[in-house]
N, C-alpha and C positions, 0 to 999 in steps of 0.2 A: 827684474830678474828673479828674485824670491817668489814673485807670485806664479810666477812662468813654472819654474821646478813645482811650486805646491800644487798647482794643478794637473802638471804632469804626471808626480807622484801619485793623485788621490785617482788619475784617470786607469794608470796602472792596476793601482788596487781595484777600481772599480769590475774592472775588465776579469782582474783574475778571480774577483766572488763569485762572478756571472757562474749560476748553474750549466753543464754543460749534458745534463742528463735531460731525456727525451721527455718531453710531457706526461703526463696521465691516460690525457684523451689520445695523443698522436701513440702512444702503445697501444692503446684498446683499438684502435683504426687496422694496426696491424696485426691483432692479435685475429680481430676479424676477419681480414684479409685473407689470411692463413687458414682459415677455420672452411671460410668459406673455398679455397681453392684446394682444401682435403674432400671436403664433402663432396666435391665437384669431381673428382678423382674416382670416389668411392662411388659413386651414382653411375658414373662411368664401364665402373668395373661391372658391378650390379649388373646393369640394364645390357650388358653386352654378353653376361652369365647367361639370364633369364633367356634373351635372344636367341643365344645358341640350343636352349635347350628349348623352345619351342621349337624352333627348326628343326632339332631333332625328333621332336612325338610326333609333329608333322611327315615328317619323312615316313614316322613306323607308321603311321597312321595310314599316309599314302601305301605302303607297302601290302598291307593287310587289305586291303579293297583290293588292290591289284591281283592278289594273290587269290582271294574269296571270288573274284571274277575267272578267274582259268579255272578255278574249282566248277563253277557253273558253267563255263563254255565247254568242258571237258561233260558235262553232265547233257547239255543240249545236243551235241554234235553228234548220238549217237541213238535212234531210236528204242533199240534196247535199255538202256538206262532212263528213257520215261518214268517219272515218279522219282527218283532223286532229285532233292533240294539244299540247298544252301541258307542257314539261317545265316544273316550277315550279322543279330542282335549279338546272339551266342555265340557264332562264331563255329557251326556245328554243320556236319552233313547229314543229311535227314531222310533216310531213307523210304519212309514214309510207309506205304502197304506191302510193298517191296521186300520187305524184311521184318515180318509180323511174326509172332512166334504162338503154337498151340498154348492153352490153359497149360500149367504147371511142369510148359518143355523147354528145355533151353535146346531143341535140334532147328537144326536149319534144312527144308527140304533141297531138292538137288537143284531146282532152279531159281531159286536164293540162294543157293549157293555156286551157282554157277555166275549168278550177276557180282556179288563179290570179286570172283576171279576175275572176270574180265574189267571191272571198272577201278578196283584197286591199282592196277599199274601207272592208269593216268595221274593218279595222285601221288603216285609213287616219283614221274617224271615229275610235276608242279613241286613236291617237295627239292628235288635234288637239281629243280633250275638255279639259275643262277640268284633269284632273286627268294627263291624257298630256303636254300643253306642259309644266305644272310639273314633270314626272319622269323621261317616255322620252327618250333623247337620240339615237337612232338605231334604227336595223333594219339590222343585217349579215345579208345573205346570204350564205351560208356551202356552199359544193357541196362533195363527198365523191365519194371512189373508193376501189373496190377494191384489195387488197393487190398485184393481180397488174401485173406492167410496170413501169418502171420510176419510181426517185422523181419526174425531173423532168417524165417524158409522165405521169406522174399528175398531177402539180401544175398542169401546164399544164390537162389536163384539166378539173380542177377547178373551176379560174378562168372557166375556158369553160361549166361549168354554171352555173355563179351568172350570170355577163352574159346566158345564155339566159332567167332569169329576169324579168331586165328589159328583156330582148328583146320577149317574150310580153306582160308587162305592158302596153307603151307600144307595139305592131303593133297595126294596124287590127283591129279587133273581126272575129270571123265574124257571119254574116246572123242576127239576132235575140240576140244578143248588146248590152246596153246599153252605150254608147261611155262612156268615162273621160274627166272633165269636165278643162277645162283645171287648173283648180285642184289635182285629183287625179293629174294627168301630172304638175307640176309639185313637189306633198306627194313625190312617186315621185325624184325626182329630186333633192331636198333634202336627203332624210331618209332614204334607200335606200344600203348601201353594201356592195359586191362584195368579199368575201374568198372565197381557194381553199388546200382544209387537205388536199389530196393524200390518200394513204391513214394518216391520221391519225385518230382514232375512229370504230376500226373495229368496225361490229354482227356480227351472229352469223354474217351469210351474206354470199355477194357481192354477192348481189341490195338485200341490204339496206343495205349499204355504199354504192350508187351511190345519192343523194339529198344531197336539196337541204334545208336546215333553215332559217331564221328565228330570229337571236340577235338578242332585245332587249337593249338596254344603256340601264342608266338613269344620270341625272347624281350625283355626287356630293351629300355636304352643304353644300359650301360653291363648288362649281360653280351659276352662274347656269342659271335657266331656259331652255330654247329658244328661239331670237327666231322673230320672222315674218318672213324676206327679201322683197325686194319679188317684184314677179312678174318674169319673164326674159321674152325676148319666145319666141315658141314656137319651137321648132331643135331637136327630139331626134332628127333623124336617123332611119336604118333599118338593122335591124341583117343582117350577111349572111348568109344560110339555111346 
């Protein structure tokens, strides 16, 4: 009987020394665990970031081709505008011989300046489709000069061909010439913007250096779409010959 109690008693005591805390190694199993089912989370997140935002540059990417293509089909469909190109590197409309300008004149003759008017409304519609609000975010016009003279009467120059630009645009139509709706002075006005790049990309010749080009600039991925301003009341002035 004494031996029966003594051993019951020392099995008690045994029982309650017994550690009840988790091993070493069986923590570090779980710490792993853990470790690894965060990083698995966080890879997740990642990879589904990234994802979306190629999808996204993809999308803009797609949009800008689509959109550089109505540019050129608008440019084909009409034998009058022959010689109008679409650089798709730059992203530029190119008018080519088109729109050459004399040694040291920022004028535009009347049939350049009659191509102007009638081929600017197309890009007027491609900007205000459905899919130009959502992308284009401007039209810089952009004039060019010659190597010869100096940097700053070039520069001045230059600036002085892009504003003849939208001189010609927004002057009184010639006789049988269809007149620019308010709307379309006003798209002109919004959405049209004058930069001069002096004798900076320079073409082959001099002749081909003095021109006027058309950079489109589309919005970012995470730049909002183009609004629609209200209307201004009409005031564009005249520009001096």
């Amino acid at each position: 009987m004494l031996r029966t109690r003594i051993s019951a008693g020392k099995k008690i005591k045994d029982e309650a020394e017994k550690p009840f805390w988790i091993s070493f190694a069986d923590l570090m199993t779980a710490l792993m665990v853990m470790f690894l089912l965060v990083m698995s989370v966080a890879l997740m997140a990642v990879t589904k970031t990234v994802s979306e935002e190629q999808r996204a540059e993809d999308a803009r990417k797609d949009a800008i081709a689509k959109l550089l293509s109505m540019v050129e089909e608008a440019a084909r469909k009409d034998p009058n505008f022959r010689g109008i190109n679409v650089n798709r590197d730059r992203q530029v409309i190119d008018f080519g011989d088109r729109a050459r300008f004399d040694t040291a004149s920022h004028q535009l003759n009347k049939d350049q300046a009659k191509l102007l008017r009638a081929f600017i409304p197309s890009v007027l519609d491609i900007a205000n489709s459905e899919l130009g609000r959502d992308w284009l975010k401007r039209i810089v016009v952009e004039g060019f000069a010659d190597k010869r003279g100096s940097y700053l009467l070039n520069l001045n120059l230059s600036m002085q061909r892009s504003q003849r630009v939208l001189c010609v645009l927004l002057a009184k139509p010639e006789t049988g010439e269809p007149e620019l709706s308010l709307q379309q002075r006003e798209d002109i006005r919004q959405l049209f913007l004058v930069g001069g790049y002096s004798s900076n990309s320079q073409k082959d010749t001099l002749e081909e250096s003095r021109r006027i080009e058309l950079r489109l600039e589309f919005r970012g991925i995470k730049e909002n779409p183009r609004s629609t301003p209200p209307m201004e009341e009409e005031n564009f002035g005249a520009c001096a010959i």
